[in-house]
C-alpha positions as CSV (number, residue, x, y, z in Angstrom):
1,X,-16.5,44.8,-4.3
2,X,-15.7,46.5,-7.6
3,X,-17.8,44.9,-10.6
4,X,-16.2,44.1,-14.1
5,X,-17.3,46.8,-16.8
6,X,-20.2,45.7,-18.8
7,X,-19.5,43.8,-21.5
8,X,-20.8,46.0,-24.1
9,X,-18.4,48.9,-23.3
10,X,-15.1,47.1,-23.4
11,X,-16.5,44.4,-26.3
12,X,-14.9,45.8,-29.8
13,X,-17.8,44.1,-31.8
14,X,-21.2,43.0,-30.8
15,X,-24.3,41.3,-32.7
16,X,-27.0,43.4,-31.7
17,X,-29.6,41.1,-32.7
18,X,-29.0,36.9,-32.2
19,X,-31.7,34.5,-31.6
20,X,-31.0,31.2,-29.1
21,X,-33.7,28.4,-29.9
22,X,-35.0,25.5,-27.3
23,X,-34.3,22.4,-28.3
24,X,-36.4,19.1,-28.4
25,X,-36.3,18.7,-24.4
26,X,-37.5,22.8,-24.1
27,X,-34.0,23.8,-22.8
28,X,-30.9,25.3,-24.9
29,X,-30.9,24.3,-28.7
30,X,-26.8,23.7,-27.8
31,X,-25.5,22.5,-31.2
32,X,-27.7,25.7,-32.4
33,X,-26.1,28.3,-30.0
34,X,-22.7,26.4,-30.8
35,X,-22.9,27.2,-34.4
36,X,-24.0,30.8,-33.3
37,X,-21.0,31.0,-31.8
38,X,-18.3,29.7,-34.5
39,X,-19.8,32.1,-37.1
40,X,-19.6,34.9,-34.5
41,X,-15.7,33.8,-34.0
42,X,-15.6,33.4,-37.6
43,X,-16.2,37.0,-37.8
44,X,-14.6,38.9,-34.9
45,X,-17.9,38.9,-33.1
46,X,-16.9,39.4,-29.4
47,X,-20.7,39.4,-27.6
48,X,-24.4,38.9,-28.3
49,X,-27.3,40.4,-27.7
50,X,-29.1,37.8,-27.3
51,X,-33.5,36.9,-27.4
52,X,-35.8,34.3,-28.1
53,X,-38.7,35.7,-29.8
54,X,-41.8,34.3,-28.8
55,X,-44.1,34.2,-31.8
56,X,-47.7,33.6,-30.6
57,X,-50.0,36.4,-30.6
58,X,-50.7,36.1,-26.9
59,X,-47.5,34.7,-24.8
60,X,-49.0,33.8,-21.5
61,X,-46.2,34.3,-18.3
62,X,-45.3,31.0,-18.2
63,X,-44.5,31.2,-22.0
64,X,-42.3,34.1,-21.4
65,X,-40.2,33.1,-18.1
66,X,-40.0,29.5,-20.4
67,X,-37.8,31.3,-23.4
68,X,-36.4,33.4,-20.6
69,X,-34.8,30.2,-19.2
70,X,-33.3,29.7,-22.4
71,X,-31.9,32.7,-22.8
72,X,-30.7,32.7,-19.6
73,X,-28.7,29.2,-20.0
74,X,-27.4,30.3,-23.2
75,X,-25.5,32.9,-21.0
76,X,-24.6,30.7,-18.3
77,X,-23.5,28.0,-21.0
78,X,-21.0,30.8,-22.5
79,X,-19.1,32.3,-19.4
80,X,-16.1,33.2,-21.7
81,X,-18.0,35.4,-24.1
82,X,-21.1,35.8,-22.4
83,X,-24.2,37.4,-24.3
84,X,-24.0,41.4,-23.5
85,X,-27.8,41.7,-22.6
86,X,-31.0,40.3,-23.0
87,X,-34.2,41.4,-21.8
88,X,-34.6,38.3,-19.8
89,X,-32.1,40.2,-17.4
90,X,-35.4,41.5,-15.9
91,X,-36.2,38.0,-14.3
92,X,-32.8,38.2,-12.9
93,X,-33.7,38.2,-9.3
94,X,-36.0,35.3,-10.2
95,X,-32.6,33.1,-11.1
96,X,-30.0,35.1,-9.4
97,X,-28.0,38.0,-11.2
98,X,-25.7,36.9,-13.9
99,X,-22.7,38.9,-13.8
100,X,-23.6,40.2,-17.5
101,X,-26.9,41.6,-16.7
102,X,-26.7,45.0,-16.0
């Protein structure tokens, strides 16, 4: 099985640095990541590199693999222009591989 070239090779513009948030019920801020993506249509934007910073001084793991489930549905949640990377792709054989982790 031949795999699709990453999405950052054949993608003609990329944000290099987006945020996805959680929202109230500590999954996907959607309406957030919706808007993300508008403005990024607004402006030619054809994939993310996407993160959710984690801003206490002392993340424990379960804080990290938390905003990595985020980041991971906002890729899942956007199959037509998937995020190109995230370093969350480093859990991947935690959730199974997204195609767009590479």
């Amino acid at each position: 099985m031949t795999r699709e070239a990453p999405i950052w090779k054949t993608a003609k513009r990329i944000d290099a640095h987006a945020h996805v948030r959680g929202g109230g019920d500590g999954g996907l801020n959607r309406e957030d990541a919706a808007h993300t993506l508008a403005k990024g249509d607004q402006l030619g934007i054809d994939a993310f590199c996407v993160s959710y910073p984690l801003t206490s001084d002392s993340p424990t793991p379960a804080d990290v693999r938390r905003v990595n489930d985020v980041v991971f549905e906002a890729m899942a949640a956007s199959p037509a222009r998937p995020p190109a990377a995230s370093w969350a792709c480093g859990e991947k054989r935690r959730l199974g591989a997204l195609p767009q982790c590479y």
